[in-house]
C-alpha positions as a LaTeX table, in Angstrom:
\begin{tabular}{lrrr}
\hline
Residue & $x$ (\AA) & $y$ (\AA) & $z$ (\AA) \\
\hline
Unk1 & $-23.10$ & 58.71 & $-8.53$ \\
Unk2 & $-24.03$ & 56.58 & $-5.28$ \\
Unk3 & $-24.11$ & 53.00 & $-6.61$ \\
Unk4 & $-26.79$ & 51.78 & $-4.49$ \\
Unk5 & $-30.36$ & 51.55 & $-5.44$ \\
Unk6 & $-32.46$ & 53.59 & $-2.97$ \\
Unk7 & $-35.23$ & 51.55 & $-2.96$ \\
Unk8 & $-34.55$ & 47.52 & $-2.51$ \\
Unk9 & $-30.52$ & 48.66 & $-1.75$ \\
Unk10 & $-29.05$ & 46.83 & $-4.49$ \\
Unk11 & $-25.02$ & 47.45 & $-4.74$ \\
Unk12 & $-22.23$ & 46.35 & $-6.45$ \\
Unk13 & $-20.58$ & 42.84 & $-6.66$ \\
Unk14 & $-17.36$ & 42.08 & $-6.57$ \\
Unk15 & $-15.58$ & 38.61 & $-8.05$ \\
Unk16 & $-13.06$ & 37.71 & $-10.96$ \\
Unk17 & $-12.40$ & 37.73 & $-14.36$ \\
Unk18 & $-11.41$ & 34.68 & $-15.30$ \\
Unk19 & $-8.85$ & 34.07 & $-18.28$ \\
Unk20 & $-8.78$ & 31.16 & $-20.70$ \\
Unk21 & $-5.18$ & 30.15 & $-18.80$ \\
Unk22 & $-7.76$ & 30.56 & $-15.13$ \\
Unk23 & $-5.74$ & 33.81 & $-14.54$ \\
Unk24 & $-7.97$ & 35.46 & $-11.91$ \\
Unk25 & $-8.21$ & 39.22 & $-11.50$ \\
Unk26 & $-10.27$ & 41.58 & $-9.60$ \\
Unk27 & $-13.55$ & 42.95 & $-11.35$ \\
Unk28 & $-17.17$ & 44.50 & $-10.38$ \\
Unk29 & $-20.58$ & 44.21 & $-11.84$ \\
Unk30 & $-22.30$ & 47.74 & $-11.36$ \\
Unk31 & $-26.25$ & 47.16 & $-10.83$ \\
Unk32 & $-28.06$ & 49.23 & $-13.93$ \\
Unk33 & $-29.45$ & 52.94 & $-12.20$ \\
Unk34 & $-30.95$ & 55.59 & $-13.32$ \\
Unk35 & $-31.90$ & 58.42 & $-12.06$ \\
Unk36 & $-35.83$ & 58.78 & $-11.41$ \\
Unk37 & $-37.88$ & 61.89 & $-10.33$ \\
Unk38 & $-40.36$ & 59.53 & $-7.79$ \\
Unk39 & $-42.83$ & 60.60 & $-5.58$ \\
Unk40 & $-41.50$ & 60.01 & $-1.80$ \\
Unk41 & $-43.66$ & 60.89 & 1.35 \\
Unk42 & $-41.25$ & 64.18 & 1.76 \\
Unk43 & $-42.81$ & 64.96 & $-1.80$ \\
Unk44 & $-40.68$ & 65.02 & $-5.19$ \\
Unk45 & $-37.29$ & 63.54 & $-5.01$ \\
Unk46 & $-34.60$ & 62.36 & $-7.51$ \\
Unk47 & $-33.44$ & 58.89 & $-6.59$ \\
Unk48 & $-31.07$ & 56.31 & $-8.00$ \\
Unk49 & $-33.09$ & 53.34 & $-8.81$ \\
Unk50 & $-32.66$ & 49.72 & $-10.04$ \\
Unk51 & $-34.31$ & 49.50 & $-13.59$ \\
Unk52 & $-35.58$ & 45.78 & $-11.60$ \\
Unk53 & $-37.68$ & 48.44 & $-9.52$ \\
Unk54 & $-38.64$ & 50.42 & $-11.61$ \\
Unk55 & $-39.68$ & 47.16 & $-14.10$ \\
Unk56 & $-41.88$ & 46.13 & $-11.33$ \\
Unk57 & $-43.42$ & 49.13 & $-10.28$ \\
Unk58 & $-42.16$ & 49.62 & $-6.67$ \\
Unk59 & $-41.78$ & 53.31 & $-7.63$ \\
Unk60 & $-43.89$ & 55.66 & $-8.21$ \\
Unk61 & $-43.04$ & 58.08 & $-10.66$ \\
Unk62 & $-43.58$ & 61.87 & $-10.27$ \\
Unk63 & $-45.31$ & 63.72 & $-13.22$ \\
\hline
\end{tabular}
């Protein structure tokens, strides 16, 4: 699964987990796709998309 929205190319992002003795280690926060049958300008397509774009309508799903 490609982890990039294919619409407003929203990826994952890195940073820390932080324990309560401010142990750091390495974690990622995966953005929330799913995968959308939209209607593209090369007709149907299944896409990964943000559920933020799909929220605010900047796709257009296919019946």
């Amino acid at each position: 699964m490609p982890k990039v929205c294919a619409i407003c190319g929203k990826g994952p992002v890195f940073g820390n987990n932080v324990s309560h003795s401010h142990k750091a280690t390495k974690r990622k926060w995966n953005p929330n796709l799913q995968r959308v049958k939209a209607a593209t300008k090369s007709g149907t397509k299944r896409i990964w998309v943000c559920t933020r774009c799909i929220r605010s309508g900047k796709v257009k799903k296919a019946i």
